[in-house]
C-alpha positions as CSV (number, residue, x, y, z in Angstrom):
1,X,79.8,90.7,136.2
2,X,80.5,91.2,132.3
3,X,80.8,88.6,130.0
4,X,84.0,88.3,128.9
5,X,84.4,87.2,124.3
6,X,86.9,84.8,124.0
7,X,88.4,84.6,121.5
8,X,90.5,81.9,119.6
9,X,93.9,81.2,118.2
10,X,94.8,83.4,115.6
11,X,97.0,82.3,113.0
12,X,99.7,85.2,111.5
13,X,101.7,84.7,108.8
14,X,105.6,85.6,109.3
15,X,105.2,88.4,106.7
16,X,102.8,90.1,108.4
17,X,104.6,89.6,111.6
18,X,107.5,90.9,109.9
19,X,105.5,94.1,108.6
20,X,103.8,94.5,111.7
21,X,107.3,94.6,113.4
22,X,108.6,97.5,111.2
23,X,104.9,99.5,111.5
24,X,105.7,99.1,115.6
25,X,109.2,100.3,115.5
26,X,108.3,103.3,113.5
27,X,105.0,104.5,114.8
28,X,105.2,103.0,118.3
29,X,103.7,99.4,119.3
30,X,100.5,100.2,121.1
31,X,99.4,102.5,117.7
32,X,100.7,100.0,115.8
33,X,98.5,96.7,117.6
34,X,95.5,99.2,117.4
35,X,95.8,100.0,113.7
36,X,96.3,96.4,112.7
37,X,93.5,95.0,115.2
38,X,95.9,92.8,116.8
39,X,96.8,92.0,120.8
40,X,99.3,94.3,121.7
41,X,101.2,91.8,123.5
42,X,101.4,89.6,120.4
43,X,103.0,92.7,119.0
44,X,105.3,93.2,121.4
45,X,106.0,89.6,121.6
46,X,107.0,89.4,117.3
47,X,110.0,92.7,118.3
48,X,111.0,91.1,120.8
49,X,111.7,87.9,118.7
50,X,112.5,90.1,116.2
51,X,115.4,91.7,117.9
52,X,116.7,88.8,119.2
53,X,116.9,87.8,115.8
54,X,114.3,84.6,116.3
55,X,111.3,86.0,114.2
56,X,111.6,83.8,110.9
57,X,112.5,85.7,108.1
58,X,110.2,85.9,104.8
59,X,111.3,83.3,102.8
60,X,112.1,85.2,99.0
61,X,111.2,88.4,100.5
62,X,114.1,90.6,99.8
63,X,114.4,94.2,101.5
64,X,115.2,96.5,99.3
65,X,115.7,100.5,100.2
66,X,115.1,102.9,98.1
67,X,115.8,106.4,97.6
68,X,113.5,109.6,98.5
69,X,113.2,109.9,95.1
70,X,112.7,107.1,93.5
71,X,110.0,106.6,96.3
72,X,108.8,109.8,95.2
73,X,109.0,109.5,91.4
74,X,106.8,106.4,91.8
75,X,104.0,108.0,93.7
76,X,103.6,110.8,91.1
77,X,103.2,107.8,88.4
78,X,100.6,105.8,90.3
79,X,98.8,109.0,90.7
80,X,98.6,109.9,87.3
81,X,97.9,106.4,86.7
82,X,94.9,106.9,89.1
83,X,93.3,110.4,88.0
84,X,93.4,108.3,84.3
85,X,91.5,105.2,86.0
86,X,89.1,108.1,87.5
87,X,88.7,110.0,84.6
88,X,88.0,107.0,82.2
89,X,85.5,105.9,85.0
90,X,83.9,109.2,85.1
91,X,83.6,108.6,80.9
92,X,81.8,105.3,81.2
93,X,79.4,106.9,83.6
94,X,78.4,109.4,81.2
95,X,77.7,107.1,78.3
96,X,76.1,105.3,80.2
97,X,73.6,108.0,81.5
98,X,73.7,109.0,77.9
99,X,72.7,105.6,76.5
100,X,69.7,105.4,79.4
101,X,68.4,108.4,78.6
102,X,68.2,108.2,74.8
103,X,66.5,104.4,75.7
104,X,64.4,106.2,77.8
105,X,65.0,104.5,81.3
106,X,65.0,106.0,84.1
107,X,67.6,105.7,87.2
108,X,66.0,105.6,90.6
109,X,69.6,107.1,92.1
């Protein structure tokens, strides 16, 4: 017979409920409880609540929607604003190889 782990209480907060909620509806519950690491039937528990409107609301937490584009326009930003962060990494590596090498250490890599 094999041991079964139990395993405690776990303690959500209602904003990840809430998020949780919205990953289910759109990518399906069981995908959903398996991407998050969570019981399914919690899952299906929280859109349950959630359509009967009895899953607390995020307190300050204000939905906003969005357009396509502005969705869009933002993405393109943070991923210019990401190949700089890589780029100016990729700069500090080199001087730092630089600055070894004209010490004379060597990197055990």
């Amino acid at each position: 017979m094999g041991k079964k782990e139990l395993v405690g209480n776990r303690q959500y907060t209602d904003e990840f409920k809430i998020e949780a909620v919205r990953l289910g509806e759109s990518i399906g519950g069981n995908q959903a409880a398996k991407r998050l690491g969570i019981p399914e039937s919690s899952l299906w528990n929280w859109i349950r609540l959630s359509r009967a409107g009895k899953l607390k609301a995020v307190v300050g937490a204000v939905a906003v929607k969005r357009s396509v584009s502005e969705v869009e326009a933002e993405n393109a930003r943070l991923r210019k604003e990401l190949a700089s962060a890589k780029l100016d990494l990729e700069i500090v590596k080199k001087a730092a190889a630089i600055s070894r090498r004209s010490r004379g250490e060597v990197r055990l890599d």
